[in-house]
C-alpha positions, -999 to 999 in steps of 0.1 A, spaced: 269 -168 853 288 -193 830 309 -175 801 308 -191 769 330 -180 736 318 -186 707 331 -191 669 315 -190 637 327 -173 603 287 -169 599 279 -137 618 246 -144 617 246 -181 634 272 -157 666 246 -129 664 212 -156 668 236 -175 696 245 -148 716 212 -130 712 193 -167 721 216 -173 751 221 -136 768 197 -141 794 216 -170 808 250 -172 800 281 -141 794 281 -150 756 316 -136 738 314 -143 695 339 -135 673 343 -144 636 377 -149 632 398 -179 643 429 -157 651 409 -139 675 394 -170 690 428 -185 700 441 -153 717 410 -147 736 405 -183 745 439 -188 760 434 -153 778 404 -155 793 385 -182 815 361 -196 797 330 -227 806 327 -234 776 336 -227 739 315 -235 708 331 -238 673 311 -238 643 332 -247 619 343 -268 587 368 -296 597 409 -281 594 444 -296 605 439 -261 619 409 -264 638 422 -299 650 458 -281 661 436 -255 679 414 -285 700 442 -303 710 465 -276 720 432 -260 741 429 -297 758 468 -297 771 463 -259 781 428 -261 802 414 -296 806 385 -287 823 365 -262 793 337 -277 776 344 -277 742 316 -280 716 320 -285 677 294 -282 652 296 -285 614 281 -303 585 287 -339 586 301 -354 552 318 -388 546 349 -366 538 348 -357 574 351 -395 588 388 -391 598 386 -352 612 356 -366 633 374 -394 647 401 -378 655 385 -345 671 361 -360 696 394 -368 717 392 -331 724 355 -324 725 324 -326 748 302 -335 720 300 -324 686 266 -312 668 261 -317 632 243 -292 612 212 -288 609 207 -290 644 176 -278 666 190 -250 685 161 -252 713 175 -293 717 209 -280 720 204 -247 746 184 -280 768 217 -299 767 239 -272 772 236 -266 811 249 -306 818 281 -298 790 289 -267 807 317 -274 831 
């Protein structure tokens, strides 16, 4: 079974994720960016799933994942605003794909099994 981590400061979006995807997948949520870093460098992960508002510090967190393990899928998702023009651009260097919010979960989990590495 593929292991996925995922990241959300919304609880209720890792509790719906992890509670949507248990049957298929080793699902791992946290809320907390700290904690994402540590157990993402630690552990083996497919694939890793941020949902979360563009940040210098999410960026620093993509690209130092990409020069660490090539090979993980990783997925962003947030709220697309014109404000987010230049994060976007310079993101998808480091992504699979990115989702923007709203987004129909049931699409996603469909597309999920060709990201997954």
């Amino acid at each position: 079974m593929k292991n996925i981590l995922v990241y959300s400061t919304d609880s209720n979006i890792c509790l719906s994720l992890l509670m949507y995807w248990q049957n298929d997948y080793n699902v791992t949520t946290t809320t907390s960016l700290e904690v994402m870093r540590i157990v993402a460098f630690q552990l083996d992960y497919d694939m890793i799933i941020m949902d979360t508002d563009p940040s210098v510090e999410v960026e620093n967190f993509c690209r130092d994942l990409r020069e660490k393990n090539a090979q993980v899928s990783l997925i962003l998702s947030f709220v697309y605003q014109n404000s987010s023009k230049d994060f976007d651009n310079k993101i998808r260097q480091y992504t699979k794909t990115i989702f923007y919010k709203p987004f129909d979960l049931t699409e996603v989990t469909k597309h999920l099994s060709s990201l997954i590495v």
